[in-house]
N, C-alpha and C positions, 0 to 999 in steps of 0.2 A: 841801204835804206830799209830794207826787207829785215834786214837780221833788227836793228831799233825797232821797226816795227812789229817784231815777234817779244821783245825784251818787254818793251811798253804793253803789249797784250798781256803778258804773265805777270807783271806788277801788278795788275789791274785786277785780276783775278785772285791774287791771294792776298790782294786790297780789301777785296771782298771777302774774300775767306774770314781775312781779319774782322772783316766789322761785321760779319757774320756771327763768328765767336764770341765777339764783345756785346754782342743783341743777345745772343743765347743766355749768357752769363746772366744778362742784367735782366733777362727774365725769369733765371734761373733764382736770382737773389730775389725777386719780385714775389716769387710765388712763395721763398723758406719766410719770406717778414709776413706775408697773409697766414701761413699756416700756422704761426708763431703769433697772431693777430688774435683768431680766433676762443683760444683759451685764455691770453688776458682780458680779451673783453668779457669773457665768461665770467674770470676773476673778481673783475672789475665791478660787475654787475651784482653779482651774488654777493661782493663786500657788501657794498649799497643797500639789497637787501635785507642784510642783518643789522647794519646800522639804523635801516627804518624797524626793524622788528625789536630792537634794542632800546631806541626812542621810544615806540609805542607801548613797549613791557613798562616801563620804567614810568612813563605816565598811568598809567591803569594797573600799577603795582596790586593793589587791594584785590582789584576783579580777577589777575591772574591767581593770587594766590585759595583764593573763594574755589573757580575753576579747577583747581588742583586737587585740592580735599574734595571736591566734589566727585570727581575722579577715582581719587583714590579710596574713598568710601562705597562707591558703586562696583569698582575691582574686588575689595574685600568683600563684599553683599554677593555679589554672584561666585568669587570662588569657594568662601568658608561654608561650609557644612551648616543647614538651617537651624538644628539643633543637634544633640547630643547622638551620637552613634549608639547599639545593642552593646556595643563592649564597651563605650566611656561609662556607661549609665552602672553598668556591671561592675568597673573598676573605682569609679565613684562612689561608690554603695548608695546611690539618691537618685529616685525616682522626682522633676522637677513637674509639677501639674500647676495648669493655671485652672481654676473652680470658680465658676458663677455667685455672687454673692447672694443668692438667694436659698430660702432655706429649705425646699424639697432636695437642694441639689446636697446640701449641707450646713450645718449651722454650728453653733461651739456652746460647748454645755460645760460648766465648770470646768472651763478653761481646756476642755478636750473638744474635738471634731467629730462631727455624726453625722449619718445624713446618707440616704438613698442610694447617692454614687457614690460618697466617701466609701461607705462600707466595702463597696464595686473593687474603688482604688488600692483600698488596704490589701484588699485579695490578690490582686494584679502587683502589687511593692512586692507581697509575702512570695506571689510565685517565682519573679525576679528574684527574691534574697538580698533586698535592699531597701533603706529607709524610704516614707514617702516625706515627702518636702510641698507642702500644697499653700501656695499663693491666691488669696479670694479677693478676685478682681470685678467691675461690672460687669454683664455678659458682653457691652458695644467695643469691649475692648480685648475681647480673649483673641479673637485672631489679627489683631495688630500686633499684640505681645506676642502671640507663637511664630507668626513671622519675620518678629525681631529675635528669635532666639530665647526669650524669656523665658521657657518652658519645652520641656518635651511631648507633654498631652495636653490638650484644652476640652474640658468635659462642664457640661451645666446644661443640658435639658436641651442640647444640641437635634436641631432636626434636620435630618441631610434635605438637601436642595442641590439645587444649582449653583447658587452663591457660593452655597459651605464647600463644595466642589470644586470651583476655582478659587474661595481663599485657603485654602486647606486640603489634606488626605484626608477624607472620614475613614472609619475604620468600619466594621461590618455592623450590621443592626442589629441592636443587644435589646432592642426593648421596644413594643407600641405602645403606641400612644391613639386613646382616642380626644377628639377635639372637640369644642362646645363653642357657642356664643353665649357673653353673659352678660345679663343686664341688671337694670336695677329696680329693687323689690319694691312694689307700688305703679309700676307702668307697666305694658301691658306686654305679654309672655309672645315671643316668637316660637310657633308651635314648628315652622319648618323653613325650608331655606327660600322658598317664593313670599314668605312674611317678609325677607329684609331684601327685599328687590330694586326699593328704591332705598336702599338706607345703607352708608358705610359703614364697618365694619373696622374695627381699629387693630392695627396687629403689630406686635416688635417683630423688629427686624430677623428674627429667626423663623415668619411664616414666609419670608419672600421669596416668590414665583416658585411655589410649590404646587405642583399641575394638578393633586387633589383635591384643593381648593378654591380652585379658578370659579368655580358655581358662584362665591360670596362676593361681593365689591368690597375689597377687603384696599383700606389705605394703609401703606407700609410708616409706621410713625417712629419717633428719635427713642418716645421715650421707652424704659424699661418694663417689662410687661406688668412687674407690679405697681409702676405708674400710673399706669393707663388703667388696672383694676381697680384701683384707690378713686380716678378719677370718676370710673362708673359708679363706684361707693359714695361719691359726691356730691353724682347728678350734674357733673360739667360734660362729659359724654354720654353715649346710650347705648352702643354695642362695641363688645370687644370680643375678642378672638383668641383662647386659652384652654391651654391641652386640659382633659377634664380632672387632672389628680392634683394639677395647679388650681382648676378654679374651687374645686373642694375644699382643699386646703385653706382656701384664700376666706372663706366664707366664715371663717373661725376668727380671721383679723378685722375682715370688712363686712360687717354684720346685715349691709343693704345691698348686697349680691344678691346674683338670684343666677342656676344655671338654665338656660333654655334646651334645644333639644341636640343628641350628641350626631354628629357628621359621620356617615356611612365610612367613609375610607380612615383608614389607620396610621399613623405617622411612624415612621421610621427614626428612631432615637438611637446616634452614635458618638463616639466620642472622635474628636481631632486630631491629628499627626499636621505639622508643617507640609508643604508643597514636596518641599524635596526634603522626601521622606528617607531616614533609612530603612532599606529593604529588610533585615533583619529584624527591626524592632516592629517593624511595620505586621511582619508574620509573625511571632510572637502574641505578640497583642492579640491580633483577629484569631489566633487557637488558643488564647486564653479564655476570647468571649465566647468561643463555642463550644469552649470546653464547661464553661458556665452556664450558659443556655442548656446543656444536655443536663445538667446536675438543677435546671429550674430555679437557680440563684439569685436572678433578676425577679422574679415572680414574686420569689421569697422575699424577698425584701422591701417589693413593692409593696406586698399584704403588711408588714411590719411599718410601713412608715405612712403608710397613707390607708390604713385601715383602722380610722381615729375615732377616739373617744364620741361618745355621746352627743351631740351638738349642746351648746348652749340655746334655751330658746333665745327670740328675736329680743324680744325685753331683756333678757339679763346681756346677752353679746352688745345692747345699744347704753345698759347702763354703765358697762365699764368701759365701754369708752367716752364716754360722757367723762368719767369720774378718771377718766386717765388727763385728758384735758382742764378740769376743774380741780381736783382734790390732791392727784400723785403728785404734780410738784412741789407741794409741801412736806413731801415726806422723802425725796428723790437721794439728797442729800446724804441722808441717816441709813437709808437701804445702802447706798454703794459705799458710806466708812464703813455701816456693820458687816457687811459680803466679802470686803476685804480680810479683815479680822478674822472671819470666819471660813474664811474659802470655801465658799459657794459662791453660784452665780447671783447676783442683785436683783435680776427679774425673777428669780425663782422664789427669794425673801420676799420680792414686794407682792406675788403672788400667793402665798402661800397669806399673807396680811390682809390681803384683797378678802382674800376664802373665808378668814376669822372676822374680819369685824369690816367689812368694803371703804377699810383706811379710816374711819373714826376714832379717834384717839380715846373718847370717854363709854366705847363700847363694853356692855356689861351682860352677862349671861345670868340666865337662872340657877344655874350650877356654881358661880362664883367665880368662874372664871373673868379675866377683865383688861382693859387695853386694846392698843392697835394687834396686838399677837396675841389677847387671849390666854393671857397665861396665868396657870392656876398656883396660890397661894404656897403650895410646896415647892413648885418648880421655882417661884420668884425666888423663894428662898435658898433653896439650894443653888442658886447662881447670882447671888448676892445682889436682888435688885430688891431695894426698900419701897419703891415707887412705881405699881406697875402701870399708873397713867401719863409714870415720864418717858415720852415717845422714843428717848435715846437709849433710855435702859431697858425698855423691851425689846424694841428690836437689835438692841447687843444681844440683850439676852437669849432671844430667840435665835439667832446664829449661830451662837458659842452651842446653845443646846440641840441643834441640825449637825452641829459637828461631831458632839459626844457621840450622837444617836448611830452615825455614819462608821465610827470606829468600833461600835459597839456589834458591828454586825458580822457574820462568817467572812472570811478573806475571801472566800470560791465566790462570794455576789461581788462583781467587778462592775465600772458605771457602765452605762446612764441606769442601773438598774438599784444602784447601793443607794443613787440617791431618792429613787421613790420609796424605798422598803422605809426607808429612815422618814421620810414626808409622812408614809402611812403609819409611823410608830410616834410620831410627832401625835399625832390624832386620836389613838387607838393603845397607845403604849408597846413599850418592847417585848411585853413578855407575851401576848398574842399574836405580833408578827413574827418571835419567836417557834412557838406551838404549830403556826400556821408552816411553815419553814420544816418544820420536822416531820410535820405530818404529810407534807409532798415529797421530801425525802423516804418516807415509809412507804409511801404509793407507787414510789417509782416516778414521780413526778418532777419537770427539772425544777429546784427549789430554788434554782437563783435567778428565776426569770420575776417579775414584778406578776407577770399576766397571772401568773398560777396560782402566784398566793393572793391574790383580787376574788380569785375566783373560789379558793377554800375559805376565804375568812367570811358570807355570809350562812356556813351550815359546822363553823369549823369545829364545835365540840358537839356535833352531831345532830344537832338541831339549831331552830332559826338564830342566830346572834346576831342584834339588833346595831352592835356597836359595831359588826365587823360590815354591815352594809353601811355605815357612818362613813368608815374607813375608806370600802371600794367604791364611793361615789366623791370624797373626798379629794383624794389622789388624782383623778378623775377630772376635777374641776382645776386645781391645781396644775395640771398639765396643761388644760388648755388656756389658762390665766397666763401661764408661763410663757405658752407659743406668742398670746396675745401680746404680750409685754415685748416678746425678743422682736417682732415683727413693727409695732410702734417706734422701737429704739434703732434696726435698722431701715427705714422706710417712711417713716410717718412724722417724724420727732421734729419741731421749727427748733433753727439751733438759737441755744439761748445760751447765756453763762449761768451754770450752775454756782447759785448760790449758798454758804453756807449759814445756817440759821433758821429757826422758827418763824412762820408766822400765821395770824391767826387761821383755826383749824377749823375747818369745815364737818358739821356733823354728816352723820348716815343720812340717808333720808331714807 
């Protein structure tokens, strides 16, 4: 019984064993399908969410691909180079400048470029050994362009600030500036800066948050400075805020200016580089202008472009532009076919018409001269005009004969200078700007400057000559009809279609 009862204990026991082992197993399988669970519910899950992002793409097709370029245009924005490196610009041969459309900064004269800082720029292309390339855009737009790449320098009467410092590099300070408030002539003169205490102050966007101006209640406005000068010229504003060689300037276009008094502190005048500058062009530049500043280049230049002619009185500056409003568009026409033909500029023709007869077609001299040009009985004839009060055949003919006049002169007078010598031979004849010319040559004088021979032809055969001060006040007036005309045509002009044709002509008064 004992010995069963041992048999029956030992089956019992590896009864258990067994279903001992068969429990391990099946927790052993329990655990490899959870582990194995795991990762396809992963699978499973992350299908799903690309399915939903597949769905969502596919509905909003448009927005993703908007998103995209958006992207992709902001990548290329921050890794591309903002503009041109010292060695593209070098292996380019082009210097790329964006230039302020206004004309202290520059302007185009018979179809060349002149002007203040152009002159700066040529220097700066010449020391490089590379072309300049100059694009003239508004000022509200030079540092949008330079930080889209559209240039490699932005220059135009730039005053460092704050602003100019974060949209841009300035470069070092080439030039001051003193600043004025200016009103208009006939209301009453701010003698100083507690006169405009209660009164704003109008100013483009290149005076802002400049801390030597904080004294004035200056409002920062959209429009461009010669805007807002024009407007004081109008009497829709009353004070404006303009560097003082701009509002000089300005007083030769806008005849009801007036400068008040000039502001103790100096402005800082620099030209622009992009943000992310190249280092290399960046140092170049700044030891080109101090290399200029030490040689008084900027000074020099400054005395040359804004050390102007004579004023017009108030009367004669109000009656041409009266007479630019009422009488030039009847002759607008006929100056820009005959300027073409003649290659010259059309405001310089229609000036130079102004000077002769103030646009009256049946204008007539006691000399015999006659017409809108003024032209004498030999001249008509030798440029085959039968009719000198037919408005088309004179001023052809006065073209054609600015042009003769222009080839007729030394090769060594190169412009803007060839074309005044020729304005003043227009006046005075060739063979006295001739004499005049050789006799500053004999002096030692430079004979190809316009100033020198102005200045020999009222003593030029050695005593008073009556016709050579005709001459040098002439020329004189003619320049600043000139300016007057380019500044109406960029600035002032209501667009209209130019029409071709006569009609009835307004006399002198």
């Amino acid at each position: 019984m004992s010995e069963w009862q041992d048999k029956l204990d030992l089956f019992r026991v590896q009864l258990l064993i067994v279903l001992l082992c068969k429990l391990l197993f099946a927790i052993n399988h329990v655990n490899r399908y959870s582990s194995l669970m795991g990762p396809i519910e992963s699978l499973v899950a992350a299908f799903q969410s690309v399915k939903q992002l597949v769905r969502f793409c596919l509905r909003h097709l448009e927005l993703i691909l908007v998103l995209g370029l958006i992207i992709i245009a902001a990548i290329q924005y921050y890794v591309r180079p903002q503009s041109q490196s010292l060695s593209d610009i070098l292996k380019s041969g082009e210097l790329r400048v964006l230039i302020a459309d206004e004309p202290d900064s520059q302007y185009v004269f018979n179809r060349q470029h002149y002007g203040f800082e152009y002159e700066l720029l040529e220097a700066f292309a010449g020391d490089l050994g590379v072309d300049l390339n100059v694009e003239v855009v508004p000022y509200g737009e030079l540092f949008t362009l330079l930080d889209a790449g559209a240039g490699d320098i932005a220059v135009g009467g730039i005053v460092d600030s704050p602003f100019v410092r974060r949209a841009a590099t300035p470069s070092i300070a080439w030039y001051k500036a003193q600043t004025t408030v200016v009103y208009r002539r006939g209301t009453q003169r701010p003698k100083r800066i507690d006169d405009l205490e209660r009164h704003k102050v109008l100013a483009s966007s290149r005076y802002f948050e400049i801390e030597a101006l904080k004294s004035l209640n200056i409002v920062d406005d959209h429009r461009s400075e010669y805007a807002l000068l024009s407007a004081v010229d109008q009497g829709s504003e009353a004070y404006v805020l303009s560097v003082n060689y701009r509002a000089r300037a300005a007083k030769h276009y806008l005849p009801n200016l007036n400068r008040s008094f000039i502001l103790p502190d100096l402005l800082d005048i620099v030209w622009a580089l992009p943000r992310r500058v190249d280092t290399p062009l960046q140092i170049r530049l700044n030891g080109f202008l101090e290399a200029a500043l030490e040689q008084n280049l900027p000074t020099e230049l400054a005395n040359n472009y804004f050390k102007l002619p004579k004023r017009l009185s108030t009367y004669d500056a109000l009656a041409v532009h009266k007479k630019i409003e009422t009488v030039f568009p009847n002759f607008e026409y006929a100056f820009k076919r005959a300027a073409r033909r003649g290659d010259i500029d059309w405001q310089l023709l229609a000036a130079i018409a102004y000077q002769e007869s103030r646009w009256s077609n049946d204008a007539r001299s006691p000399t015999g001269v006659r017409g809108l040009m003024q032209l004498t009985t030999e001249t008509a004839e030798a440029l085959g005009v039968d009719d000198r009060l037919d408005m088309n055949q004179s001023i052809d003919a006065a073209a054609q004969y600015l042009k003769q006049l222009r080839r007729r002169l030394p090769v060594r007078i190169k412009e803007p200078q060839r074309t005044w010598f020729a304005v003043g031979a227009y006046n005075v004849g060739m063979k006295h700007i001739l004499a005049a010319y050789r006799k500053a040559r004999d002096q030692g004088l430079d004979e190809t400057q316009w100033s020198t021979i102005s200045g020999l032809l009222p003593t030029l055969y050695g005593k008073p000559f009556d016709r050579g001060v005709q001459a040098q006040k002439y020329v004189e007036r003619v320049q600043i009809f000139t300016d007057i005309m380019r500044f109406y045509d960029l600035h002032q002009r209501k667009t209209e279609e130019l029409q071709e044709g006569v009609v009835e002509l307004a006399s002198a008064e």
